[in-house]
C-alpha positions as CSV (number, residue, x, y, z in Angstrom):
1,X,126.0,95.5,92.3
2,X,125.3,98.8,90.7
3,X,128.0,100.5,88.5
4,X,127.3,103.8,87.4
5,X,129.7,106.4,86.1
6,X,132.4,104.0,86.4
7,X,132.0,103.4,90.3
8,X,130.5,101.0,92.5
9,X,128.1,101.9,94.4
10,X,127.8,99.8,97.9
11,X,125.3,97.0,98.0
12,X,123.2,97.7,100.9
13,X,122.6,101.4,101.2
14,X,120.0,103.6,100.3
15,X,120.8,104.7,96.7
16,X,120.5,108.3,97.6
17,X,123.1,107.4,99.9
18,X,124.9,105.4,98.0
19,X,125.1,108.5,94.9
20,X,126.8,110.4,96.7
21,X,129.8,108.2,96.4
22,X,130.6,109.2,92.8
23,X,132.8,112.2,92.9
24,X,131.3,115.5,92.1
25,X,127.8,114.3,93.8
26,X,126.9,115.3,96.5
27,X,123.7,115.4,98.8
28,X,122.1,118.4,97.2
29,X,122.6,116.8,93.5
30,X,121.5,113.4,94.9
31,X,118.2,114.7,95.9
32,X,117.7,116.4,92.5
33,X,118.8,113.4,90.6
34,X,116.1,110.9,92.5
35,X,113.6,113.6,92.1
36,X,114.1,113.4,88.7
37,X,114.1,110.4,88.0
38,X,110.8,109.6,90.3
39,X,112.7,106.5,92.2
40,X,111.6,106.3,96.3
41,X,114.6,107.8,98.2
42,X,114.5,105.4,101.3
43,X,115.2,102.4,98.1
44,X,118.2,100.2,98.6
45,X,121.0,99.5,96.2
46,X,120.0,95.6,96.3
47,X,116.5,96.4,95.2
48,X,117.2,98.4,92.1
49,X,116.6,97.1,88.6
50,X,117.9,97.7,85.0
51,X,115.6,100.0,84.4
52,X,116.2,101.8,87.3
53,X,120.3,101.7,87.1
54,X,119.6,103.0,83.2
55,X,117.6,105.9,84.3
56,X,119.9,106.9,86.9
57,X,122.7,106.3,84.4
58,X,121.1,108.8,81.6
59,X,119.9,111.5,84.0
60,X,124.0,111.4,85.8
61,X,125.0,111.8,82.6
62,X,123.8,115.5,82.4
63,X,126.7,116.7,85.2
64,X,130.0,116.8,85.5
65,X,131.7,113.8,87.5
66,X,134.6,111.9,87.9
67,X,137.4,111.7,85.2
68,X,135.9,114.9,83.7
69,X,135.2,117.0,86.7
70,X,138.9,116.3,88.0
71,X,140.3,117.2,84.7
72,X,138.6,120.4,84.7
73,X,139.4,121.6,88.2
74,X,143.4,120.5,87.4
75,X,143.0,122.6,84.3
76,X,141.8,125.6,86.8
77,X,144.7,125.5,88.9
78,X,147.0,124.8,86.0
79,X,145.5,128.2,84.5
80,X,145.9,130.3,88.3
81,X,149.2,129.4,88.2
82,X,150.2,130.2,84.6
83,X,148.5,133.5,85.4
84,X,151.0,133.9,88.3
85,X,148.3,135.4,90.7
86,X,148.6,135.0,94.0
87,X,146.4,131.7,94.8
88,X,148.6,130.7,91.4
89,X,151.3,131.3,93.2
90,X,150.1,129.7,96.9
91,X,149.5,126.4,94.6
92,X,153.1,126.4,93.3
93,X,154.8,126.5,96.2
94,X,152.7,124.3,97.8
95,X,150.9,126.7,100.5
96,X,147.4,126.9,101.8
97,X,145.6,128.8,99.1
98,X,142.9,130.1,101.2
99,X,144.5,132.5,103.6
100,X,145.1,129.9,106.7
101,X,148.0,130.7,108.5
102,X,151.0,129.2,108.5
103,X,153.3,130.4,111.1
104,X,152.3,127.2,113.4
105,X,149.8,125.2,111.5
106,X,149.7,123.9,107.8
107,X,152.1,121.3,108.6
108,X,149.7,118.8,106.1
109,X,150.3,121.0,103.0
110,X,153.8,122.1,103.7
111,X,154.5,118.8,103.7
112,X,156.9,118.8,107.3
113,X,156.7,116.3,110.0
114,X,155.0,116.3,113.1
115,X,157.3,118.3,115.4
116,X,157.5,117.7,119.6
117,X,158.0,121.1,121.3
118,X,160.9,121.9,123.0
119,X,161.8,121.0,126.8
């Protein structure tokens, strides 16, 4: 099995597929990485070689993903709410940040249960 980045990738699935399960790639990025890297896209997980995991490995290494992508994006919302703007604010409290409305829905990020209406 394949370990790149510090994840598994699953055995039996195409490995541009199978990219897309390390956090902060996604399907865009997994097409630029296997262009790069000159590998056949339709390739399975099983079929890949040392070689092949090492020059996957060296050209992932170029973006942002995992540990240090979610550091980075906890650092940004750290920072909007130290600025105490209003999507600062909307994270605090524990809101939705991007405008939804909350009157009847946003049950998920208020954090309320599931309500049956009135009879």
């Amino acid at each position: 099995m394949a370990r790149i980045a510090g994840v598994e990738l699953p055995r039996n699935k195409k490995i541009i597929v199978a990219l897309t399960y390390i956090y902060g790639i996604g399907q865009k990025i997994a097409d630029e990485i296997i262009e790069k890297s000159g590998m056949d896209p339709n390739k399975r997980t099983n079929d890949l070689t040392p070689e092949d995991i090492q020059k996957l490995r060296n050209i992932i290494s170029d973006y942002k993903t995992e540990g240090e992508l979610r550091k980075e994006i906890s650092i940004n919302i750290k920072t909007l709410m130290d600025l105490g703007n209003y999507r600062g604010l909307r994270h605090r409290r524990g809101l939705p940040v991007r405008g939804q409305r909350t009157k009847t829905n946003a049950r998920t990020r208020k954090g309320r249960k599931k309500t049956v209406g009135g009879k």
